[in-house]
N, C-alpha and C positions, 0 to 999 in steps of 0.2 A: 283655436279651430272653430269654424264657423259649425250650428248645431240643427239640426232638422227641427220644424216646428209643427208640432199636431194640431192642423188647423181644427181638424173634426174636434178636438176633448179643448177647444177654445170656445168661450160662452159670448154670442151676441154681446157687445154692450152699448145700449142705448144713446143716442148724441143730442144734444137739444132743439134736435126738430121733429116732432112727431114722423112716426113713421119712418126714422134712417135708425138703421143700425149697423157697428161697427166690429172687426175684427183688425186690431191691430198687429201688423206681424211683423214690423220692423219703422223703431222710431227712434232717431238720435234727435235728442233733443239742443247741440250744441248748430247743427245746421238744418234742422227742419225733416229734415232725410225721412220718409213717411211710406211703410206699403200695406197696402191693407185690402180685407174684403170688404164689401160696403152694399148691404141690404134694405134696401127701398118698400114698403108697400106703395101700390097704385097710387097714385093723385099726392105720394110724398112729394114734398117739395127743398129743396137744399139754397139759401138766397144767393144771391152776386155774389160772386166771389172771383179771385184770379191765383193764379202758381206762380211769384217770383223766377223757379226756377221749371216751370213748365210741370205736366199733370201726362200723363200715359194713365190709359184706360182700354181695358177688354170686358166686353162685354161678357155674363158667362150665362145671363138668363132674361128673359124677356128685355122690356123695350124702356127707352131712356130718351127724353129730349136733354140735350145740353146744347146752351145759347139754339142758332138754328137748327142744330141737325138731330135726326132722329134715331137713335143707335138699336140695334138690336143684338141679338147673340151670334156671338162668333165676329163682332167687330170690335177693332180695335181703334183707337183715337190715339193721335198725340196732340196736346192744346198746348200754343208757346204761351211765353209770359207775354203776359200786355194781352191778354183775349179772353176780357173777364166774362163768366156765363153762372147763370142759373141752371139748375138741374132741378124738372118735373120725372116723378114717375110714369110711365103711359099705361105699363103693367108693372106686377110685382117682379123684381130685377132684383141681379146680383150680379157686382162688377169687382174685379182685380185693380186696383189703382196702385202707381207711384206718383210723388211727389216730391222731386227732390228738393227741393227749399221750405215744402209748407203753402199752407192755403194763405190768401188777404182775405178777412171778407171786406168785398166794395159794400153792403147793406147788409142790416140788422135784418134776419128773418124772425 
């Protein structure tokens, strides 16, 4: 049976780009299968990267460029595969992602 997850008593954990932090709340690691919180300070930055299997994103706190568009709260994205983007923070943000395949990075940030 599938189990409720206490996002609140889940600790930030760091990712190797200053400024992004992560709550993982669901990851199979045999298909990439990926859903998470994901905490930006301002002017973070997250390099090229694309979703194999496409990327779902809501916005839930301030403001987000990814590739051209400018997301704010209460918006939601679906990015297909093949639309590789960068993500700047514009404010301190916090966003709901899925991932079902897993990120590529296109560059080294």
């Amino acid at each position: 049976m599938p189990k409720p997850v206490d996002v609140d008593a889940m600790e930030w954990k760091a990712l190797p780009y200053p400024g992004i932090r992560a709550k993982v709340l669901h990851s199979d690691p045999e298909t990439g299968d990926r859903a998470a919180l994901i905490e930006l300070d301002e002017g973070a930055h997250y390099p090229l990267h694309d979703h194999p299997g496409g990327e779902h994103a809501l916005i839930l706190e301030g403001e987000l460029k990814s590739g051209g568009e400018v997301l704010r709260a209460g918006q939601y994205i679906h990015t297909p595969s093949g639309a590789p983007h960068a993500v700047v923070a514009r404010t301190r943000c916090r966003f709901f992602v899925v991932t079902p395949k897993g990120v590529v990075l296109v560059e080294k940030g």
